[in-house]
BAMI-554788 format. One line per field, with one value per residue (C-alpha): residue number from 1; residue in three letters; x, y, z. Coordinates in nm, 2 decimals, always signed. Layout:
BEGIN
vofi	[NUM ...] $
lovo	[Ala ...] $
xx	[X ...] $
yy	[Y ...] $
zz	[Z ...] $
//
This chain:
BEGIN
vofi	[1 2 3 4 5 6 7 8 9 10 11 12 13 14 15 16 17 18 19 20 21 22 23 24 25 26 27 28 29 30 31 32 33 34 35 36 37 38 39 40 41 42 43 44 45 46 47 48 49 50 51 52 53 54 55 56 57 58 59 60 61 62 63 64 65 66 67 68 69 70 71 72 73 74 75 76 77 78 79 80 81 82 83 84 85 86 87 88 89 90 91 92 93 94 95 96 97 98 99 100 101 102 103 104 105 106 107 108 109 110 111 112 113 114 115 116 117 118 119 120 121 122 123 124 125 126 127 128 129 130 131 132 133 134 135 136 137 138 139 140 141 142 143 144 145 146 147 148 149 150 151 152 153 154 155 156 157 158 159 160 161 162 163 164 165 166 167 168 169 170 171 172 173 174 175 176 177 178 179 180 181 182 183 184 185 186 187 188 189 190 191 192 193 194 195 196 197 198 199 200 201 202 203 204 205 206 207 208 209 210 211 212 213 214 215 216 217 218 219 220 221 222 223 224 225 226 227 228 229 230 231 232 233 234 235 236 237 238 239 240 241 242 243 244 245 246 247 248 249 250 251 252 253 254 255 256 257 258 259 260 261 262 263 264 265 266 267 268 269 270 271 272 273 274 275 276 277 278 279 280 281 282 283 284 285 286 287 288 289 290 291 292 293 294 295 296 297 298 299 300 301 302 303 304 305 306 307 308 309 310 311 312 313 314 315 316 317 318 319 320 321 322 323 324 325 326 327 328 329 330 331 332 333 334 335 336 337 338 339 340 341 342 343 344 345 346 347 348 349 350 351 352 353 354 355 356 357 358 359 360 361 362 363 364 365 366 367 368 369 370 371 372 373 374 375 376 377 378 379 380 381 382 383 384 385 386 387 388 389 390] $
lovo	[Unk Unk Unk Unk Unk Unk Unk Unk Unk Unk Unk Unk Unk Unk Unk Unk Unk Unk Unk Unk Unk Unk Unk Unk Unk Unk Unk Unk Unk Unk Unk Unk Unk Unk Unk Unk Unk Unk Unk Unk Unk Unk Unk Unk Unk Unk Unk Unk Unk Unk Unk Unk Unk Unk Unk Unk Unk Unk Unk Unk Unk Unk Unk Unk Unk Unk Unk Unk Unk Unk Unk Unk Unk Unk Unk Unk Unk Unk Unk Unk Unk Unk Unk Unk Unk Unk Unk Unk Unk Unk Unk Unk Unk Unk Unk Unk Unk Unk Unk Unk Unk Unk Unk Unk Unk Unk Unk Unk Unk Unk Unk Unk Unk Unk Unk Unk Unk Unk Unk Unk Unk Unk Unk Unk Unk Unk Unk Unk Unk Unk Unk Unk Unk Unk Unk Unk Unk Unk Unk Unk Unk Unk Unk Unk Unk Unk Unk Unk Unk Unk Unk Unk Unk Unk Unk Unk Unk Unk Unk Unk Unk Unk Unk Unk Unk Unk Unk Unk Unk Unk Unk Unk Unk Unk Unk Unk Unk Unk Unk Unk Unk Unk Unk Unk Unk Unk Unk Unk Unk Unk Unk Unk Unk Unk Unk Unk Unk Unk Unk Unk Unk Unk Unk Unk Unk Unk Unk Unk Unk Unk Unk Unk Unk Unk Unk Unk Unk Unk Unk Unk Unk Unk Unk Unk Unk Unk Unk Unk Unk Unk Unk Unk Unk Unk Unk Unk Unk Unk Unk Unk Unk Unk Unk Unk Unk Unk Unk Unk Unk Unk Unk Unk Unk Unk Unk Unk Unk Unk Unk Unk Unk Unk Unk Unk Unk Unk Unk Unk Unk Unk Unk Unk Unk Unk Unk Unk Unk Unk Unk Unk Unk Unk Unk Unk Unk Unk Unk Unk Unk Unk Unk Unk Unk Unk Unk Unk Unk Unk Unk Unk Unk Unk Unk Unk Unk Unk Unk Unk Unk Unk Unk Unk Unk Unk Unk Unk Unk Unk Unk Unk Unk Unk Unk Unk Unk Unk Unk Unk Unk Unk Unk Unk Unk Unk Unk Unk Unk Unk Unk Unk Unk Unk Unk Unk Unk Unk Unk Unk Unk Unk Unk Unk Unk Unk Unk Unk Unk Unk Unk Unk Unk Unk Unk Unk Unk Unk Unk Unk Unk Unk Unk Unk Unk Unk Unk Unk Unk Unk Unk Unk Unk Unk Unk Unk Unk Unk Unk Unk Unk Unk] $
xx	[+6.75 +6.52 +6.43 +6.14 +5.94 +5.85 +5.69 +5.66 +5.38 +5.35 +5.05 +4.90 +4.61 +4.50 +4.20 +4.06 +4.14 +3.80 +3.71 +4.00 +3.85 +3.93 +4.31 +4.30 +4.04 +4.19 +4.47 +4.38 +4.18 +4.53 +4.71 +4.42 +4.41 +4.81 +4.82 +4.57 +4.78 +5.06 +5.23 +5.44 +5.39 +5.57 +5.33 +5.42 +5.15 +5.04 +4.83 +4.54 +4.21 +3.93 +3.78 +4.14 +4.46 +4.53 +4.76 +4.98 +4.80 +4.51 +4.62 +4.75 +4.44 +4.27 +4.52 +4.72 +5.04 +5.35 +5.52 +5.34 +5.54 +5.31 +5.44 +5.22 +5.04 +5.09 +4.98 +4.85 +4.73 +4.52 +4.85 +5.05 +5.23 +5.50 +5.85 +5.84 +5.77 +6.12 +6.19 +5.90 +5.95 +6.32 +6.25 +5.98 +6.20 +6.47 +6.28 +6.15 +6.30 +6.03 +5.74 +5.44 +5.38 +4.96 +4.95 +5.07 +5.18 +5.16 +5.42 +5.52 +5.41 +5.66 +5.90 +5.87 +5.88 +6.19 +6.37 +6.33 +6.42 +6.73 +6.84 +6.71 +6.42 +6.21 +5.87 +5.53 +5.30 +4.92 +4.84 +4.52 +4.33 +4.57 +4.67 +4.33 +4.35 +4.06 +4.24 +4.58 +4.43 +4.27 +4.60 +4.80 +4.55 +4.46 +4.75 +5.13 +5.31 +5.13 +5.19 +5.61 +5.54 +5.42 +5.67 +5.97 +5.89 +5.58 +5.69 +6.10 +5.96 +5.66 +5.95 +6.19 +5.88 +5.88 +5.54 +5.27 +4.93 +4.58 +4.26 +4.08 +4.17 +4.02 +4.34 +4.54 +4.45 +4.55 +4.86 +5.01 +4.90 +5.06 +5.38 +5.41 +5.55 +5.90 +6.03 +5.80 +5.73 +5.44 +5.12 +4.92 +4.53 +4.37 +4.04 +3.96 +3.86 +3.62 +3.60 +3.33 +3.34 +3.00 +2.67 +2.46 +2.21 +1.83 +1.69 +1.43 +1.15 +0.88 +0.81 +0.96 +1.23 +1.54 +1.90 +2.19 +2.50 +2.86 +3.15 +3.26 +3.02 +3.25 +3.21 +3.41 +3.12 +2.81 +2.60 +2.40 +2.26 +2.13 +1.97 +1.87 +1.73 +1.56 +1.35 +1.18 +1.09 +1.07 +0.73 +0.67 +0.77 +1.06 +1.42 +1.74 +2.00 +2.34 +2.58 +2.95 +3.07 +3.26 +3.33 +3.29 +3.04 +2.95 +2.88 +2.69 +2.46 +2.42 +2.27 +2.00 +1.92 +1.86 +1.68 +1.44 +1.33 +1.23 +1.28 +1.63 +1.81 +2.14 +2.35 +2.68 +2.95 +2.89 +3.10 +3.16 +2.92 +2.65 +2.74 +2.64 +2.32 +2.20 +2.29 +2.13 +1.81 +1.87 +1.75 +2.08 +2.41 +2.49 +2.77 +2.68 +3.10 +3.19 +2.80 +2.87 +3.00 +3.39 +3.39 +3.72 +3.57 +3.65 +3.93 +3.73 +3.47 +3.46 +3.12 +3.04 +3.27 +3.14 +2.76 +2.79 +2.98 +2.63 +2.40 +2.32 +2.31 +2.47 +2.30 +2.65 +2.79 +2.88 +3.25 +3.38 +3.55 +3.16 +3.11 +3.08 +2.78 +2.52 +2.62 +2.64 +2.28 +2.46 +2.33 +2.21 +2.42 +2.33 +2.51 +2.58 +2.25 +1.95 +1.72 +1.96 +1.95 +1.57 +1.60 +1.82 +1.59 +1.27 +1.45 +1.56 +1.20 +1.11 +1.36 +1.36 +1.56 +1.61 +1.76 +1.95 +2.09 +2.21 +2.37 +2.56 +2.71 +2.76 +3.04 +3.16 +3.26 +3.43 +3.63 +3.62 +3.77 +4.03 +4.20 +4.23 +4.33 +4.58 +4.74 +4.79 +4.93 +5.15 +5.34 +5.37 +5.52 +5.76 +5.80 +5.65 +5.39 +5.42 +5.22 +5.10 +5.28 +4.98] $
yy	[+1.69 +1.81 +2.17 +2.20 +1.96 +2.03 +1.80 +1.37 +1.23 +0.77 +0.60 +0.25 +0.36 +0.71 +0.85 +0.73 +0.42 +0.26 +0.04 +0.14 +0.37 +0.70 +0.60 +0.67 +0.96 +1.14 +1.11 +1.24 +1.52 +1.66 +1.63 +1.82 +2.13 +2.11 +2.16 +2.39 +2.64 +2.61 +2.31 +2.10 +1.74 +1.44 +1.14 +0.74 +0.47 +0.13 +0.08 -0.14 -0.03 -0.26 -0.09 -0.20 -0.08 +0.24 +0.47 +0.74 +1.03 +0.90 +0.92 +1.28 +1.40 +1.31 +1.45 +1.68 +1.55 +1.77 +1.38 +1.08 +0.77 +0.46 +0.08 -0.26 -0.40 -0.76 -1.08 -0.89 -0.57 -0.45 -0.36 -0.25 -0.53 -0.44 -0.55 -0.18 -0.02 +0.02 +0.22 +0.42 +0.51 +0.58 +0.83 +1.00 +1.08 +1.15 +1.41 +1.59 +1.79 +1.66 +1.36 +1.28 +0.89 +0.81 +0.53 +0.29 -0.07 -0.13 -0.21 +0.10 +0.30 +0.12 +0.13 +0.50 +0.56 +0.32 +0.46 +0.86 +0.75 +0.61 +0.91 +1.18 +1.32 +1.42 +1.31 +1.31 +1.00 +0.99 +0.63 +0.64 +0.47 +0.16 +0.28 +0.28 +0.12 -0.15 -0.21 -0.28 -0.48 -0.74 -0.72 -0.82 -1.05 -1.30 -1.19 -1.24 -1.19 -0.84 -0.77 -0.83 -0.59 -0.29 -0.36 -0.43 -0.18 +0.03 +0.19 +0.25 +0.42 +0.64 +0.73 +0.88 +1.10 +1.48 +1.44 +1.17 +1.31 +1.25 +1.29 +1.31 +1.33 +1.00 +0.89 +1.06 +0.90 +0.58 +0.67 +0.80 +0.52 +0.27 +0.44 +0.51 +0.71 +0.75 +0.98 +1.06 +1.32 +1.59 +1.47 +1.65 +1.66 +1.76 +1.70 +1.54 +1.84 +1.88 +2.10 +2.34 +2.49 +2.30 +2.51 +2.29 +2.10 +2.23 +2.10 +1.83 +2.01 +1.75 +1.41 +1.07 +1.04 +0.94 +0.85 +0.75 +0.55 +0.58 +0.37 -0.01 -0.27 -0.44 -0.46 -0.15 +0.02 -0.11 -0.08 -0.45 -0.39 -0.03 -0.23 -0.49 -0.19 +0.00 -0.27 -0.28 +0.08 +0.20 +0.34 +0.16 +0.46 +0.56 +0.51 +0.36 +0.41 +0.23 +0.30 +0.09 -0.26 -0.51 -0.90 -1.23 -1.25 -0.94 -0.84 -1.14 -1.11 -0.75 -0.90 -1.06 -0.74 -0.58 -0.82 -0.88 -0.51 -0.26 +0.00 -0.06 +0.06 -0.07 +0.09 -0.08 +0.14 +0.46 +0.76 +1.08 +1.25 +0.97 +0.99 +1.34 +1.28 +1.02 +1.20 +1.49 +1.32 +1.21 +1.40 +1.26 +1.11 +0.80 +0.67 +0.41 +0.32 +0.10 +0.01 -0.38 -0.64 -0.59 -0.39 -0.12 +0.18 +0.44 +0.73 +1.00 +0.91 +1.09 +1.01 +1.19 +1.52 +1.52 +1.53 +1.84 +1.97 +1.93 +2.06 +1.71 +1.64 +1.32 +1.09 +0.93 +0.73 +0.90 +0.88 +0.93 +1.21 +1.39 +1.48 +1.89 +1.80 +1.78 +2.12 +2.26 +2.16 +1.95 +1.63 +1.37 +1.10 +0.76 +0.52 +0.17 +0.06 -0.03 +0.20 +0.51 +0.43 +0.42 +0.77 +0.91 +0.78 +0.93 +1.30 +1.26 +1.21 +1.51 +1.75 +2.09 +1.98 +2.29 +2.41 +2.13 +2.14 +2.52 +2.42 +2.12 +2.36 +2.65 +2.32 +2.23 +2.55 +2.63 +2.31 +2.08 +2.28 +2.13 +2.45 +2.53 +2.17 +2.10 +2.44 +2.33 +1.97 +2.16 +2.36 +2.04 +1.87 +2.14 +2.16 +2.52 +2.51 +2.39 +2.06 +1.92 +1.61 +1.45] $
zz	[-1.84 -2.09 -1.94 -2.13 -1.95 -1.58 -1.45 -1.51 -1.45 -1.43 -1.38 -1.46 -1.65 -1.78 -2.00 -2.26 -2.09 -2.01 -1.71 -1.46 -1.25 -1.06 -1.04 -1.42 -1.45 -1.16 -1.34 -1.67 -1.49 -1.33 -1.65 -1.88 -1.55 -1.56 -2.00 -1.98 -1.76 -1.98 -1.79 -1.97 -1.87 -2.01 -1.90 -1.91 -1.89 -2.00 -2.30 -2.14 -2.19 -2.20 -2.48 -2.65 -2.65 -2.65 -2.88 -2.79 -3.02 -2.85 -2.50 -2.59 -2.75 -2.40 -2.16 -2.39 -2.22 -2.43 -2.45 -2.39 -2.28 -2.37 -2.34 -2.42 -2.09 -2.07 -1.85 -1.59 -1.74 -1.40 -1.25 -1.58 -1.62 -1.91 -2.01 -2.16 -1.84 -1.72 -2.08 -2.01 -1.66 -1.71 -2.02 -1.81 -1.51 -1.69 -1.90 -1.56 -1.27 -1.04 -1.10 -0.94 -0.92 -0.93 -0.74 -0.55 -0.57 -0.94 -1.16 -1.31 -1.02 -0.79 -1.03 -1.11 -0.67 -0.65 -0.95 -0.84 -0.50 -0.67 -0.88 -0.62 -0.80 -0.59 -0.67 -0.51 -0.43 -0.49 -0.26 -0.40 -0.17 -0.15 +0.23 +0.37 +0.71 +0.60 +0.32 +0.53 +0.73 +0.47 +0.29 +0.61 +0.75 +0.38 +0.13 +0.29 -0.02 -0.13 +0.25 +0.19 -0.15 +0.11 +0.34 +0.12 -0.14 -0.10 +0.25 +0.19 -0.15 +0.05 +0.31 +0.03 -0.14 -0.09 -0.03 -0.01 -0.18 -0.05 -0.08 +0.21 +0.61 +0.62 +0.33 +0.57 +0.89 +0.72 +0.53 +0.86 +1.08 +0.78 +0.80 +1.18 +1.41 +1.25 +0.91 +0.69 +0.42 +0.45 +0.39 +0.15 +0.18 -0.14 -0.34 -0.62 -0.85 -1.12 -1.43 -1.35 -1.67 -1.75 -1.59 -1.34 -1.48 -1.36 -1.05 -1.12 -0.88 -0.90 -0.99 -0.83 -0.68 -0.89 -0.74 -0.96 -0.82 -1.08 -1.05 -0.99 -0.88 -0.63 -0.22 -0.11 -0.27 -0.09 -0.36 -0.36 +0.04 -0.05 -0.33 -0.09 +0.15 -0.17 -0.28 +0.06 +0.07 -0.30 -0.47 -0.83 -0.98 -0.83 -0.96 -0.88 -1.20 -1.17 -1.38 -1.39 -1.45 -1.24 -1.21 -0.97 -0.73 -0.60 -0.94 -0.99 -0.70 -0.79 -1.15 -0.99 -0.77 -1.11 -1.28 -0.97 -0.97 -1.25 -1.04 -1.07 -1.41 -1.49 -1.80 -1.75 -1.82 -2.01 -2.15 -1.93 -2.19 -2.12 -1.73 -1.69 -1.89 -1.63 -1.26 -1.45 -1.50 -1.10 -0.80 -0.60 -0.66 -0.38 -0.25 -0.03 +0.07 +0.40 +0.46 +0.37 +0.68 +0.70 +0.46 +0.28 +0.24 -0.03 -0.04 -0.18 -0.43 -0.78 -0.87 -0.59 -0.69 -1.05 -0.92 -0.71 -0.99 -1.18 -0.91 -0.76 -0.38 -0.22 -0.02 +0.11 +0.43 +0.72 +0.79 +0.45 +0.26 +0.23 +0.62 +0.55 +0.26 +0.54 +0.73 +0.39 +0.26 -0.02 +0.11 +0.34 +0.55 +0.70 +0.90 +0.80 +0.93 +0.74 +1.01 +0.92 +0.54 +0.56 +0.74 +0.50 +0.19 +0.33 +0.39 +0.03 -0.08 +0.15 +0.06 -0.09 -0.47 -0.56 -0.25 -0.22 -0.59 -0.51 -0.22 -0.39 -0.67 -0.45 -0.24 -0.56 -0.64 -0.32 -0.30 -0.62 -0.88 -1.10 -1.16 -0.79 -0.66 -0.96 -0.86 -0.51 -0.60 -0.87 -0.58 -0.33 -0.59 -0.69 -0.32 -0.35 -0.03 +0.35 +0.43 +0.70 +0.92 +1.11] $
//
């Protein structure tokens, strides 16, 4: 074992890896917080990006990894699919007295889990969102052989982890109802964070109202009914700035939302830089999550951490990871009803900005920083701090 690395970290997909999501940037964001207080990280991933492959002295100018493990995605690239992976996985563990696996049910994400299991390393699972109890349920209900990969591989793996990492009590609701009543590791509940290093941007005091929505334009999100529900009830000069990319129908239908309406202003995806620029420019950040029929909801929500970061309130759905924002002044939250979005929407027009843009900061930086939450994960996965078992 190589001592000078301490700590392995495998994912599918990780910065600057573009159109993958918050699997990947949470990811990169650990990595970056763990290098930067002199961790040494040896990190394994596939190559896909769909801005094209990437390259290893790329991937380690992003994340700063001390040894970057990189293998060639092929036929199905979503889930790292990689006759390298196995090479890749093995070096990584092999290099690391402990790993933390960022994922779950992927190819080299299963892999790494089954593989430590196999060796006894003990190594630390971030599910990711894949153990949502919505998410379960369609996956048992309409997809039998993904529901064999949980049970045959996904759970027996979970059960050997030293710890199982998530996001939110809602995450952990779901990962302990998925694995029952019988052994399992601790559960680990922690944020998301953000680099905080940036200042907030200035309120926006007057003027109309703006709201910007970040991230995949796909169901779980909700995004085309607040659409649907903004069009009714927006002023002409009022603004609604989405900002992601996504695919099949959903997407599709939310195409003709934003060509029907030029209140509407889609970007497609955009760099972090670019990202900031627009919920900047926004009087609120929205996650509108779980408010489409039979609908998955989200684990967490990064869009969500990175615009309190920047002094930007949340107008989000009740019932996810954002329940304290309202008590705290950092923003407002509706239920999945079109009456309660309406409410929500005229208090957000009404509401003191600049009070409410303090107040978003000020929860950022008691909760969401990287430095604090990469700390915390660093000792669960060294086995360093108690946890709790729900």
């Amino acid at each position: 074992m190589n001592e000078a690395i301490e700590l392995g970290v495998i994912t599918t997909h990780i910065p600057p890896a573009k159109g993958y999501g918050g699997v990947a940037v949470s990811g990169g964001n650990l990595v970056r917080a763990w290098v930067a207080a002199g961790r040494r990280i040896a990190l394994c991933s596939s190559d896909e990006s769909l801005g094209g492959r990437l390259t290893r002295d790329e991937v380690a100018a992003a994340c700063g990894a001390t040894h970057v493990h990189l293998y060639r995605a092929q036929v199905f690239p979503r889930w790292g699919f990689g006759a390298g992976a196995p090479r890749a996985v093995w070096k990584t563990i092999a290099a690391a007295p402990a790993v933390y696996v960022n994922g779950i049910a992927t190819w080299p994400a299963t892999l790494g889990a089954l593989l430590c299991a196999w060796l006894g390393r003990p190594f630390t699972v971030a599910v990711r969102g894949g153990l949502m109890a919505e998410h379960v349920d369609h996956i048992r209900r309409t997809k039998p052989h993904k529901w064999l990969f949980y049970r045959w591989l996904t759970m027996p793996s979970l059960r050997r982890a030293r710890a199982i990492h998530c996001t939110s009590e809602l995450e952990r609701d779901g990962v302990a109802a998925f694995l029952g009543d019988g052994r399992r590791p601790p559960l680990a509940v922690i944020a998301n964070g953000v680099e905080l290093a940036l200042s907030p941007a200035p309120p926006r005091a007057s003027g109309p109202l703006t709201i910007c929505y970040a991230g995949r334009i796909s169901r779980e999100k909700g995004i085309n009914r607040l659409l649907r529900i903004w069009r009714g009830w927006r002023r002409d000069d009022e603004r609604m700035i989405v900002a992601g990319s996504g695919e099949g129908r959903y997407f599709g239908e939310f195409q003709i939302l934003a060509r029907s309406d030029p209140t509407i202003d889609f970007r497609g995806y955009v760099e972090p830089a670019e990202l900031r620029g627009l919920m900047a420019s926004s009087d609120f950040v929205t996650l509108p999550s779980g408010i489409e029929v039979n609908d998955v909801r989200e684990n967490f929500g990064n869009a969500v951490a990175e615009g309190l970061a920047l002094g930007r309130p949340a107008l989000v759905t009740r019932g996810l990871a954002w329940d304290a924002l309202e008590p705290a002044g950092a923003g407002i939250l509706f239920a999945p009803t079109d009456d309660d979005i309406l409410r929500a929407l005229n208090r957000a027009r009404a509401v003191d900005r600049a009070a409410c843009a303090a107040a978003a900061r000020r929860y950022a930086e008691r909760h969401l920083s990287i430095a604090v939450t990469a700390e915390a994960l660093w000792r669960v996965c060294h086995g360093l701090k108690g946890m709790d078992r729900p």
